[in-house]
C-alpha positions in Angstrom: -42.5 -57.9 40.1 -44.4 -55.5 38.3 -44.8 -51.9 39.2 -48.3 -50.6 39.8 -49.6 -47.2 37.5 -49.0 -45.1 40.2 -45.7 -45.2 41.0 -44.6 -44.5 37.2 -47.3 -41.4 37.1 -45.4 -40.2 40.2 -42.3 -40.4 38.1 -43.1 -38.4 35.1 -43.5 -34.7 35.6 -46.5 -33.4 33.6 -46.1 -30.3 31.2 -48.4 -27.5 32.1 -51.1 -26.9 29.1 -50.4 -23.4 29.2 -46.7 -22.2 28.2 -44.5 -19.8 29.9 -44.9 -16.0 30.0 -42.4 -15.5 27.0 -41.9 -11.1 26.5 -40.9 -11.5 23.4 -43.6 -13.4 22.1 -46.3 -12.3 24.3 -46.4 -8.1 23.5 -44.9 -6.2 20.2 -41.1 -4.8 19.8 -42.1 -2.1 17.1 -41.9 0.4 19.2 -38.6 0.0 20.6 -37.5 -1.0 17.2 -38.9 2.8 16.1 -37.0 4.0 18.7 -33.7 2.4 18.0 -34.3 3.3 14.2 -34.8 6.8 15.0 -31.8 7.2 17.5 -29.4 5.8 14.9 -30.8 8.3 12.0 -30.4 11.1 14.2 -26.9 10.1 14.8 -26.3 9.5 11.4 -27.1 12.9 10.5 -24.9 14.5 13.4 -22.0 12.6 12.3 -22.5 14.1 8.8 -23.3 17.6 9.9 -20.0 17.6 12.4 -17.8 15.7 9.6 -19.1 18.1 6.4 -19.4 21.5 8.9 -18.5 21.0 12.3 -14.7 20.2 12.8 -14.0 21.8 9.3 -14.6 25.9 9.5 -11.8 26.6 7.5 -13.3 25.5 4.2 -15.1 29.0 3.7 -11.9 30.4 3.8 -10.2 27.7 1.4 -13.3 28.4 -1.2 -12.6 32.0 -0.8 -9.1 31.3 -1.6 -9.9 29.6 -4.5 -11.9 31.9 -6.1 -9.3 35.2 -5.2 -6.4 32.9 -6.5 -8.5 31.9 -9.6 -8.9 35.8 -10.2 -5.1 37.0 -10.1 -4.2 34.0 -12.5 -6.8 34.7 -14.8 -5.8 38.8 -14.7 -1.7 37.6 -15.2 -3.0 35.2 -17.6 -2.5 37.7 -21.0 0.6 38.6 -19.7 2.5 35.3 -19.0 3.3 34.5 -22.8 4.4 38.0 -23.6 7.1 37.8 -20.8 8.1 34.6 -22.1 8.9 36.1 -25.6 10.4 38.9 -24.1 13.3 36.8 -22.2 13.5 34.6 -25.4 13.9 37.8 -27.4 16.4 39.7 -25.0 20.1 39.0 -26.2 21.5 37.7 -23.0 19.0 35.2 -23.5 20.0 34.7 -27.1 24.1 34.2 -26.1 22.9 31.2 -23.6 21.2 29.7 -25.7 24.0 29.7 -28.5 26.5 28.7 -25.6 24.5 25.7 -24.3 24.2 24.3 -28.3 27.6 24.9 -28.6 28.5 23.0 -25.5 26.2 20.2 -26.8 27.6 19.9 -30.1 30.9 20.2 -28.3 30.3 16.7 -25.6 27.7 15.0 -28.2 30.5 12.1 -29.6 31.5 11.8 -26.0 27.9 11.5 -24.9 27.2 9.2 -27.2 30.4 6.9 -26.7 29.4 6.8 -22.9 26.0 5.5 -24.2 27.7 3.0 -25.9 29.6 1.6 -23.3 26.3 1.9 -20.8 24.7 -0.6 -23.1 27.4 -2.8 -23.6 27.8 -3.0 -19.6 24.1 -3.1 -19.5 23.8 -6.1 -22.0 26.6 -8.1 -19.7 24.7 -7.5 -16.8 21.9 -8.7 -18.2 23.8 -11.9 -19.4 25.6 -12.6 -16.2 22.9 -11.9 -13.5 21.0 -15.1 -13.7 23.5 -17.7 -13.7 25.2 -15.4 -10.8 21.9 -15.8 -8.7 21.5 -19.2 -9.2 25.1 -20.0 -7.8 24.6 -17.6 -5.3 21.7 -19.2 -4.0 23.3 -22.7 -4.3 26.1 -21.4 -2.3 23.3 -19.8 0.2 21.8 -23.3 0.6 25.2 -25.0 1.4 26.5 -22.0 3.9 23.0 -22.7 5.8 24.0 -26.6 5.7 27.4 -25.3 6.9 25.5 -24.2 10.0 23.6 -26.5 11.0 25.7 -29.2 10.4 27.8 -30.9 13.2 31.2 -32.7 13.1 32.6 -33.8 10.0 29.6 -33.1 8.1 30.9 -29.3 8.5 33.6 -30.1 6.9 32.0 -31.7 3.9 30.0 -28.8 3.1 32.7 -26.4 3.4 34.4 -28.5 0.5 31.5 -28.8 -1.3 31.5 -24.7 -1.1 34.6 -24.6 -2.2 34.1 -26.4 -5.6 30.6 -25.1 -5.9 32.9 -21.5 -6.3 35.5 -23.2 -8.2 32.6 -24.4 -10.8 32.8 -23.1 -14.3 29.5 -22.0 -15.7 28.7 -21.3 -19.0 27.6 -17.5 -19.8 26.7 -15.7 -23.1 28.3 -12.7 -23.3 27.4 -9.8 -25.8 29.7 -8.9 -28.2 31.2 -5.5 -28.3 30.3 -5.1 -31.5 27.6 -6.5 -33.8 28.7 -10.0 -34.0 27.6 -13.1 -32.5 27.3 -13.6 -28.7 30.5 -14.3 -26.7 30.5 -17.8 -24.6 32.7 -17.9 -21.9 33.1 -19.6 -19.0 33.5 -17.8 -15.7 33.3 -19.3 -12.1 31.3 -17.7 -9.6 34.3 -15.0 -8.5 34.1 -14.0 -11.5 30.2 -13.5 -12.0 30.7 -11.6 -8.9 33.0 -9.4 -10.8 
């Protein structure tokens, strides 16, 4: 059955030919956008004015400060290079000074032997501290294991601990004196040493 034109008119709501009071669209924002402008300038320069003047009244008494403190160093300035010369001159100064060479010349093959031995223990470190991380962090990753693991599988990593510790590793030592690199082999105890 067919409908009649009517009924499907009735249906359809018609759109007015005029649209909708829309404010925005309908009247200009300028001036409250002036407005807005204006407020935040103004606020802009208050913050400025109490940042630079108002919470800080002490810094006309800091540039005073400065410019008194500047004086008396410049007025002792002349002086400060005499009195050094003075105390360099004096003779008490003079019998330090020959004391603390003295004392130098006295430790100075001492001095330099503990240098010597400081580099030598230096250049071991050096040698031994890699291979001793890496087999520490092995050993890390099987101790977690050892955690987490249940039963018999415990077990197995605690063995596998144990030989990972027992494990030689190869390490180039420095010789003590010029020659040619030291290699030994050293288990991790013994890096840890």
């Amino acid at each position: 059955m067919a409908e009649s034109p009517e009924s499907t008119e009735s249906l359809v709501k018609r759109e007015a030919d005029k649209p909708a009071h829309d404010p925005i669209v309908s009247r200009s924002t300028s001036g409250i956008m002036l407005l807005c402008a204006l407020l935040m300038t103004g606020s802009l320069i208050w913050a400025l004015y109490d940042e630079a003047i108002g919470q800080r009244p002490w810094k006309g008494i800091q540039q005073e400060f400065v410019a008194r403190y500047t004086r008396y160093l410049n007025s002792i300035k002349g002086n400060a290079g005499r009195t050094e010369e003075e105390v360099k001159a004096s003779a008490e100064y003079q019998t330090l000074a020959e004391e603390a060479k003295a004392a130098e010349e006295k430790v100075r093959p001492e001095v330099g032997e503990i240098d010597q031995r400081v580099r030598t223990i230096q250049g071991q470190l050096n040698a031994v501290t890699d291979p001793f991380q890496n087999q520490r962090g092995r050993l890390t990753v099987i101790n977690y294991n050892i955690e987490v693991a249940e039963g018999s599988a415990k077990d197995k990593y605690r063995r596998e601990a144990e030989s990972k510790k027992q494990e030689l590793i190869e390490v180039e030592l420095p010789a003590n004196g010029s020659g040619d690199p030291v290699v030994q082999k050293l288990n991790y105890g013994q890096l840890e040493k």
